[in-house]
N, C-alpha and C positions, 0 to 999 in steps of 0.2 A: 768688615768695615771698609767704607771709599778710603783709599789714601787719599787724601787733598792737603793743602797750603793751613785749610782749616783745624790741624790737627794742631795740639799743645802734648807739651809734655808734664805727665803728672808723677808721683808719688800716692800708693796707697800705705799707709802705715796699719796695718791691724795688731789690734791688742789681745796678749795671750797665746803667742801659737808657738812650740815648741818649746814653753816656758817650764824647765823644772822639769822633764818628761809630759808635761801634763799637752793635752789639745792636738796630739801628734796631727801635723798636715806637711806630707812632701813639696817642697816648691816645684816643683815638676806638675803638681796637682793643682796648685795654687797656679800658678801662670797656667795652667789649661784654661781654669775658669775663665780668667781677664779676658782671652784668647776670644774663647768663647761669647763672651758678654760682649765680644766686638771693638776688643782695644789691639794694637798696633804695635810693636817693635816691644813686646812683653820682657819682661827681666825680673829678678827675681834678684834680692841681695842677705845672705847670709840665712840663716834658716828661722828667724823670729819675726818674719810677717812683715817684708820692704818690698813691694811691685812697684818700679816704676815702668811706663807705658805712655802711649800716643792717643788722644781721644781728642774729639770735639768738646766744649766747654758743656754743652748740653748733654753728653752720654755720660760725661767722666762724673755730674754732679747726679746720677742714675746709679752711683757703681756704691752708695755706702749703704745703700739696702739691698739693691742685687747680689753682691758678691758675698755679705751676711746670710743673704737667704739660702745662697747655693751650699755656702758651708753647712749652713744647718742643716739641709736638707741631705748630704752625703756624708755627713761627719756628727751631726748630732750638737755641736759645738754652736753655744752664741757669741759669736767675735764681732767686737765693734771694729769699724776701719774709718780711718781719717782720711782726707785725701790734701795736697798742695799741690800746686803747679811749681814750676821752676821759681817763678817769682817770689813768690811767697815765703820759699825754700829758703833763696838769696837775701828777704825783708828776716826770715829771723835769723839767719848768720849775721848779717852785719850790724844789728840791735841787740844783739845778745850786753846787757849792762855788767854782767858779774867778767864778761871776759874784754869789755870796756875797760875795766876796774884792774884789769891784769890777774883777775884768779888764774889759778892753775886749770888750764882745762880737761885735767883726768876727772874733776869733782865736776864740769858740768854737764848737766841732761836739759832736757825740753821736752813739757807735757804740751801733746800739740794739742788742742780742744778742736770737737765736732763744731763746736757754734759760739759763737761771740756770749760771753759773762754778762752780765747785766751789771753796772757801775758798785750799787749796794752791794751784790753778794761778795765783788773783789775787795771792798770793804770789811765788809764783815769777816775774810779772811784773816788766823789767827798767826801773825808773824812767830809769835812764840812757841809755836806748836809744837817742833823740834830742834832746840838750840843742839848745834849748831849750823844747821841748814838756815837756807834760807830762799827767798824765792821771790820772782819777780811777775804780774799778770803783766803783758802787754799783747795787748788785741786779743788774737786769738792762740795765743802763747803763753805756758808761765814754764818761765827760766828758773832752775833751781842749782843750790849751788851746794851740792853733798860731800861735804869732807870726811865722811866714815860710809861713804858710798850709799846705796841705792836703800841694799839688805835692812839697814839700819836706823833710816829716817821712817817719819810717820808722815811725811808729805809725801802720801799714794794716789793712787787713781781713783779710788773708793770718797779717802779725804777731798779733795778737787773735783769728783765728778757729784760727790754729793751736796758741796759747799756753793758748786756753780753753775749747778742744774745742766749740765751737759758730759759728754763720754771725750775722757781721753787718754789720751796710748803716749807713752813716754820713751825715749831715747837717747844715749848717752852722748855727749858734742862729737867725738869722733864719728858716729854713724850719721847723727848731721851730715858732717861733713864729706862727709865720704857717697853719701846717697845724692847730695848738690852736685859733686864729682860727677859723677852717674850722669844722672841728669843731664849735662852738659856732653857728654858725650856720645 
């Protein structure tokens, strides 16, 4: 890819990779792909599916079926991937409401969604679902706030991606935070 002025910086978040043993993929392998698919300044954070990279707005919104297709194709695996820009990044750090609220933020995570909910289906979502979680949609975000951690709640991916017709990959606030970091540098 041209280096140019044109270039953003994004995050791909994919879901599932390195999780429990299961979906083995080396980040060595993973930043080839990106590499490959034409993205810039590749990096690679912790071993559960964080690429962030340099891309035109137009190749980067190419890379949640590319980089899907490639795993599948060498690996057998169907991994959904998310992507943000920095901005985006920055829009849900500083909206996050449970850390507004002063929670502790070892309890919070962020499912980031592929695609904007639809007003009803965030309605129709079941606040009660697992006391004592709890969770917030904004935009293309639902903030959750897990006091008996991750393992324990029944607000999943499966829950949320089936509730709101869309795919999304979850992350605990520290990796937030730390992948904005990134970002920024």
């Amino acid at each position: 890819m041209k280096q140019s002025k044109t270039l953003s910086t994004y995050v791909a978040l994919l879901r599932g990779i390195n999780v429990g043993g299961k979906n083995r993929l080396p980040m060595p392998d993973l930043a080839q792909m990106f590499v490959e698919a034409g993205c810039a300044d590749v990096r690679t954070y912790i071993q559960s599916g964080n690429v962030i990279f340099k891309a035109s707005e137009a190749h980067a919104g190419k890379l949640p079926v590319l980089i899907p297709r490639r795993i599948s194709e060498d690996y057998g695996y169907k991994i959904p991937v998310v992507t943000r820009t920095a901005g985006q990044l920055q829009d849900t750090i500083q909206n996050n409401p449970f850390l507004k609220a002063g929670t502790p933020e070892a309890t919070l995570h962020v499912y980031f969604l592929a695609s904007l909910p639809d007003p009803s289906s965030i309605a129709a979502l079941d606040p009660d679902r697992s006391p004592p979680d709890r969770f917030c949609v904004r935009e293309r975000d639902v903030y959750v706030q897990l006091p008996n951690g991750m393992a324990r709640t029944k607000l999943t991916n499966a829950y949320f991606d089936s509730k709101l017709a869309t795919i999304s990959t979850a992350r605990n606030w520290r990796t937030v935070l730390t992948l904005f970091e990134l970002m920024q540098g």
